[in-house]
N, C-alpha and C positions, 0 to 999 in steps of 0.2 A: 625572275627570281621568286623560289615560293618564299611562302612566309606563314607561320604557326601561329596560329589561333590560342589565346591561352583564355582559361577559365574567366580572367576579368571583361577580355576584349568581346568573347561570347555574352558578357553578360553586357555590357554596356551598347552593344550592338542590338540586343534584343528589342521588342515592342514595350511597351509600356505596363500592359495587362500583364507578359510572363516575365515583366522584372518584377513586379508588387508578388507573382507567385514563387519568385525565386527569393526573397529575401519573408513574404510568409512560410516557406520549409525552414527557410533557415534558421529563424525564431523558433520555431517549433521542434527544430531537433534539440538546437539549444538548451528551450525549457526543458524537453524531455529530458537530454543528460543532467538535469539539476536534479531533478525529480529521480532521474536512478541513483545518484549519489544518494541523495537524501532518505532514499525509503530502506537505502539499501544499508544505513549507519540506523537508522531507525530497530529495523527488523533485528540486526545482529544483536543489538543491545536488547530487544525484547527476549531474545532465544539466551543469551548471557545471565541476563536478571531472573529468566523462570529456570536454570540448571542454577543459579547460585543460591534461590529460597529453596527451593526444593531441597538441595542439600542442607540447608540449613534446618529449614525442619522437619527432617526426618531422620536429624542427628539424635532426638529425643530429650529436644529443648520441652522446659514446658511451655505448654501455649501461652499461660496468662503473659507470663515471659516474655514471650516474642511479641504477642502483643502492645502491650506496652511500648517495647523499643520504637517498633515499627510507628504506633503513637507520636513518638517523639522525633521523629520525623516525617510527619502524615504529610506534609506540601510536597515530600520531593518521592511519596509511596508512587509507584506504577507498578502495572503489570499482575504478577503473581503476589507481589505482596500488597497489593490494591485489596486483590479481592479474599485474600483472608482477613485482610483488616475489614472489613463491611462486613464479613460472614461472620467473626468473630463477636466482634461489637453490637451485632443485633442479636447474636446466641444471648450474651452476656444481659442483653439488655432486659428480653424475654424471660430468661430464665428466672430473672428477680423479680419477676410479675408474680402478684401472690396467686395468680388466677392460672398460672402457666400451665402447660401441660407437656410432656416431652414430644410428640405430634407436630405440635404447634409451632412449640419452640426454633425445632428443625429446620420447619417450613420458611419459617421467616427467614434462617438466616439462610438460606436456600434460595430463597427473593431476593435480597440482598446483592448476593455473590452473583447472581445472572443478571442482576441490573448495571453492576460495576463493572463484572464480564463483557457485556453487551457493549458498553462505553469502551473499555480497553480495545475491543476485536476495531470496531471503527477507527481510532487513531492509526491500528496499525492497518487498515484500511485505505486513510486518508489518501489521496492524487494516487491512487490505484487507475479509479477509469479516468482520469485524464491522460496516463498512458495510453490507456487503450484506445482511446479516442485518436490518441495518434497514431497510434499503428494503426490504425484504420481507414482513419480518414488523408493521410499523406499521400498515399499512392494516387488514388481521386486526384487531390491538387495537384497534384504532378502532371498528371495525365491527361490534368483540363490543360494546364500550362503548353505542354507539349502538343497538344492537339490545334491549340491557337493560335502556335510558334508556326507551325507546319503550313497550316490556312494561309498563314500571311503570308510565307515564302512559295507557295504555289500562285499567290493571286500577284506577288508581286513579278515570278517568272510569266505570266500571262502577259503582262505587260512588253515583252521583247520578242523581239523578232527570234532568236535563237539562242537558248538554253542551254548552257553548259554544267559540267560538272562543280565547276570552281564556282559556279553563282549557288547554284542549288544546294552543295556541302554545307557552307557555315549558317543557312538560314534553320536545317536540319537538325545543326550541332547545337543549337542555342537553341532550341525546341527541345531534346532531348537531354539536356543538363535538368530541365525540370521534374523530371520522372527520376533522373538518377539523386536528385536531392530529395524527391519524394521517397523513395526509397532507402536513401541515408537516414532520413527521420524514423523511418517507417519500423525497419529492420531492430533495431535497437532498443525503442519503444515495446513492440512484440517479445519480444526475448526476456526483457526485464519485464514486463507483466507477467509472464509464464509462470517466469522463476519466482517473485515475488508473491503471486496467489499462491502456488506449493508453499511458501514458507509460512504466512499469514491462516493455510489450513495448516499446518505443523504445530502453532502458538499453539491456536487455537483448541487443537484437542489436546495438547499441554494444558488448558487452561481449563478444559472441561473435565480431563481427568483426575485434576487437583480438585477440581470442586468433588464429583463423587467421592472423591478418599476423604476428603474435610467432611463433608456429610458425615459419609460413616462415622468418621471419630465420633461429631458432634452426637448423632445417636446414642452413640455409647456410653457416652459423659451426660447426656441428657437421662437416659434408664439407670445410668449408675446413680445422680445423685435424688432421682426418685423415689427408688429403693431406700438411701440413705436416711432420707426425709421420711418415709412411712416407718423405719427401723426405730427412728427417734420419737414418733409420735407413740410406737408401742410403748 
């Protein structure tokens, strides 16, 4: 009478070394799927929050305006309104230096916005290469698993006088579940880093291209009220 080998009986049957490698993939895909939910409610909401400021200000709010708001709830700012608020705040700050100069001014809040910048790109960064780590290094385990599975059903057929299919099959099969769990990790990890680094470069230049257009303004608000100020000392 045959009888079917199922995924538990292969694994309970296994050596010891490829069950500790069978249940390390399988944590590991695990973490991975937490990690892809997580980056991936992360990411949406960062790409959400920089199309809902941008529309907002480029309704032709004024800035002290928005300012402010954004102020009044500085603990829950991210993102795109992170780094107007820094950029803004240090215009502002500059500007009321009696020693200011519009040059200067810019620069700083320039500093600013690439420091908050810098911070923002990393969160949305954050267990990026721990995916990668998985998709990379899974196959590997898998493969030690399966090569050590194999070993030991080759030295345990030495052991007999005559070698059959039915002996030789399930030591094979429980060798090669390693690699296929290596590759369930694997797979999936790969795919979600792919897709994740495109989107994390997508912020990103969302993020740099607000900064240049915030610049501009600020130049422009910066010479305009230079002008103002030399107009009044006439």
């Amino acid at each position: 009478m045959e009888t079917e080998l199922s995924f538990i009986d292969l694994f309970w049957q296994a050596s010891l070394l490829v069950k500790l490698v069978m249940i390390m993939l399988l944590a590991m895909s695990v973490w991975g799927w937490v990690l892809i939910f997580q980056r991936k409610k992360v990411l949406k909401t960062a790409t959400h929050d920089a199309l809902k400021f941008e529309e907002r200000f480029w309704s032709g709010v004024d800035l002290a305006r928005l300012y402010q708001e954004i102020s009044a709830r500085a603990k829950n700012s991210r993102g795109m309104e992170l780094l107007f608020h820094a950029g803004f705040k240090e215009f502002a700050r500059l500007r009321n230096h009696p020693n200011s100069d519009p040059q200067t001014t810019v620069e700083g809040a320039f500093r600013a916005m690439r420091v908050a910048h810098a911070r923002e790109v990393e969160k949305l960064d954050n267990n990026l290469g721990i995916l990668a780590t998985i998709g990379s290094i899974s196959p590997y385990i898998g493969l030690f698993g399966t090569v050590w599975g194999i070993m030991n059903a080759f030295i345990a057929l030495g052991a007999v006088q005559q070698a059959t299919l039915a002996m030789v099959a399930p030591g094979i099969a429980e060798a090669l579940i390693a690699t296929a769990l290596g590759l369930f990790a694997a797979i999936p990890a790969v795919v979600a880093y792919n897709r994740y680094t495109t989107l994390v470069e997508k912020v990103d230049n969302q993020y740099m291209n607000f900064i240049d257009e915030f610049v501009s303004i600020l130049q422009r608000q910066a010479m305009s009220s230079k002008k103002d100020a030399e107009g009044s000392a006439l």
